[in-house]
C-alpha positions as CSV (number, residue, x, y, z in Angstrom):
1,X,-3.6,-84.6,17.8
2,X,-2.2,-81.4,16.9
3,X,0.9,-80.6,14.7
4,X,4.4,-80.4,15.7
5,X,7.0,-79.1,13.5
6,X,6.5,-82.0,10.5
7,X,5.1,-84.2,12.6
8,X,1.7,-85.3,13.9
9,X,1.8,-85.4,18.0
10,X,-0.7,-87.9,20.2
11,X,-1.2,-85.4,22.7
12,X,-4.8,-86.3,24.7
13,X,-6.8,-82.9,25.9
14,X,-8.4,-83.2,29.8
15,X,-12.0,-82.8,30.1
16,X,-12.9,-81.2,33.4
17,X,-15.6,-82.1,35.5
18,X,-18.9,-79.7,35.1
19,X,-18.5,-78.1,38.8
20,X,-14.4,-77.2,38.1
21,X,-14.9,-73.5,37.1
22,X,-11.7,-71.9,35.3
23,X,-11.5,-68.2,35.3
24,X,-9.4,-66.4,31.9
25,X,-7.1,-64.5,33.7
26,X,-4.0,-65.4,32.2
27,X,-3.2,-67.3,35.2
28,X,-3.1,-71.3,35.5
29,X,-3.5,-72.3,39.1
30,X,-7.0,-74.0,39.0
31,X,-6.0,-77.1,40.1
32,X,-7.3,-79.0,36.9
33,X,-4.5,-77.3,35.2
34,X,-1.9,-79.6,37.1
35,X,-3.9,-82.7,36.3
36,X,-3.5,-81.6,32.2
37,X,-0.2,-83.1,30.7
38,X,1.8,-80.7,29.2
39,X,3.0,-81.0,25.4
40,X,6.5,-79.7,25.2
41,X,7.5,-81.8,22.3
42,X,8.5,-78.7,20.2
43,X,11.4,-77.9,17.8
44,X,12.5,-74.7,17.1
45,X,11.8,-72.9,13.5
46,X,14.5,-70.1,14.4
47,X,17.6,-69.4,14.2
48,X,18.2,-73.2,13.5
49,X,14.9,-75.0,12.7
50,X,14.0,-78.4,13.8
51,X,16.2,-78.4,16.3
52,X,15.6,-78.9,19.9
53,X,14.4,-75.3,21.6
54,X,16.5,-73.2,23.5
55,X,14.2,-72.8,26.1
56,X,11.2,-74.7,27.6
57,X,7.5,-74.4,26.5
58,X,4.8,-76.7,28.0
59,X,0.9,-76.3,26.3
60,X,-2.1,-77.4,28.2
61,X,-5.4,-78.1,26.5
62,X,-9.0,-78.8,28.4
63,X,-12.3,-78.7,27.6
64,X,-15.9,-78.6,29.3
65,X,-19.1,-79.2,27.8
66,X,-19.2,-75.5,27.0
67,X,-15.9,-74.4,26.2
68,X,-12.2,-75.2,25.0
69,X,-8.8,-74.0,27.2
70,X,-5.4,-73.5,26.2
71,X,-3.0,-72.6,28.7
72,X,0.5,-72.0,27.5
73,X,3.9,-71.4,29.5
74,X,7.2,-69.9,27.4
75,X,10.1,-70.3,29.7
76,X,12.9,-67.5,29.4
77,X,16.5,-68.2,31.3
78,X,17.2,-64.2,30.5
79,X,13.7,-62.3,30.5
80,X,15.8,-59.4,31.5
81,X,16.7,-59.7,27.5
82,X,13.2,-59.7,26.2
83,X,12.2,-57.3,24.4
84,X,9.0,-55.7,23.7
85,X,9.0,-54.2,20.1
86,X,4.7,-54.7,19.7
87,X,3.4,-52.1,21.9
88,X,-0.1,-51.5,20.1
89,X,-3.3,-53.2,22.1
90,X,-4.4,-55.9,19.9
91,X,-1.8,-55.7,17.6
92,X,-0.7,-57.9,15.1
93,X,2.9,-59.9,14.8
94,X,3.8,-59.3,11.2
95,X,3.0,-63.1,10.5
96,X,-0.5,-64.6,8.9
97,X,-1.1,-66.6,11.5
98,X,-0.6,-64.6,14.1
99,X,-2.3,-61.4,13.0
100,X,-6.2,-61.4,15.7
101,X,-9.3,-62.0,14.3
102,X,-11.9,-59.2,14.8
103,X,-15.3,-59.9,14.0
């Protein structure tokens, strides 16, 4: 279970079989990724929060003995109009949460 903007979602994570290998790469076309059902339950928190989001987003969680994945996919209808305003390698976003973890 994992939280949802105010509310707890039943959202089950797929555990791969030992001899699927996935490789970090920022891609997700092992094929175990298409057998992982996508949360897209989400609601937006800006410009109008709560309500449904403007555009898609679909998470994937797995897990192996070993390790824990987390694909995500942010759909944009305009990524023409995206802008890049963080241009600093491990940068943080200006928010708590966001901000990387060095050790």
């Amino acid at each position: 279970m994992f939280h949802v903007s105010g509310a707890v979602a039943n959202h089950k994570a797929l555990r791969i079989n030992p001899d699927e290998k996935i490789t970090v790469d920022g891609r997700l076309d092992e094929m175990a990724w298409d057998r992982a059902v996508p949360a897209t339950e989400f609601k937006q928190s800006e410009p109008h929060n709560g309500e449904p989001p403007t555009e898609r987003t679909e998470i994937r969680i797995m897990f192996d003995r070993d390790n824990l994945y987390i694909g995500a996919e942010f759909y944009d209808s305009d990524p023409g109009g995206m802008l890049g305003n963080q241009m600093v390698r491990d940068g943080g976003l200006g928010a708590p949460w966001a901000e990387p973890v060095r050790t």
